[in-house]
N, C-alpha and C positions, 0 to 999 in steps of 0.2 A: 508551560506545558510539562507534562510530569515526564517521568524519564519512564524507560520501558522496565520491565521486571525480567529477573534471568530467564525466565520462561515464560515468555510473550511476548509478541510483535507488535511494536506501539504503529499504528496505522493512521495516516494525516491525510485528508483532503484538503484541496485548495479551491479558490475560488467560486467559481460555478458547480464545479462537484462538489463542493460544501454543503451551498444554495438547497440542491436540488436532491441532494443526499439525506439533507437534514441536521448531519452531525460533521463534527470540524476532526476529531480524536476521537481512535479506540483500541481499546489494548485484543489482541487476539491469543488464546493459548499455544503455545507451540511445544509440542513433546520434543526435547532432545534426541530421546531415545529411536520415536518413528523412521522408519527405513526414507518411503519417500516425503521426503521434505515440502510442506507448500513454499508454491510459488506467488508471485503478484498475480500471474493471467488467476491462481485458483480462486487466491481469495478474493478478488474482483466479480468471481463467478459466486462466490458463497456470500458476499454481500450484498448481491444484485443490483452491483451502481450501474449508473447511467450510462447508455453510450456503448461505444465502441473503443473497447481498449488500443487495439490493432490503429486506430486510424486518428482520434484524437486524444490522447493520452501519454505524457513519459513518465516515468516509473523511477525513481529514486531508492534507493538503498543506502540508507547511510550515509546520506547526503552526496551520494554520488549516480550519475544516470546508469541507469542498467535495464538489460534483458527483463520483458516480461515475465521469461522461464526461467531466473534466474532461481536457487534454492536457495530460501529463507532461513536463517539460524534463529536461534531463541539469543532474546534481545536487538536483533535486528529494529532498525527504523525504515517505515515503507512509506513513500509520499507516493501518494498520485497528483500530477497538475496537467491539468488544462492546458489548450495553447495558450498563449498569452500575446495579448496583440498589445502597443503602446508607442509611443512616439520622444 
């Protein structure tokens, strides 16, 4: 997987959001400069994945779990996964 660029948000799906998404990776522009920052809920909204963020989805930042509203910096990395069931 490639790394993100200083002015982009590299964006991952997992599993079934992949599936049904289509695509695994994509890099998003992000102005430094912009007042308000996007967040995961926005760009969840601007890629029109699947589902319901609110109810099955966590949201990773940088390899750490975070706020849907969290604000996004340029070079940020944004995972969305699925619940994950397993044994």
């Amino acid at each position: 997987m490639a790394e993100p660029c200083a002015g982009e948000i590299r964006i991952l799906l997992f599993a079934g959001l992949c599936e049904q998404a289509g695509w695994a990776e994509q890099q998003w522009p992000a102005n430094p400069n912009d007042d308000a920052r996007l967040t995961p809920r926005q760009l969840w909204l601007k890629l029109q994945l699947p589902g319901d963020l609110d109810q099955a989805v966590r949201v990773s930042i940088n390899r750490q779990f975070a706020d849907a509203d969290t604000p996004l910096q340029p070079g940020d990395e944004l995972a969305f996964l699925p619940p994950i069931s397993g044994g």
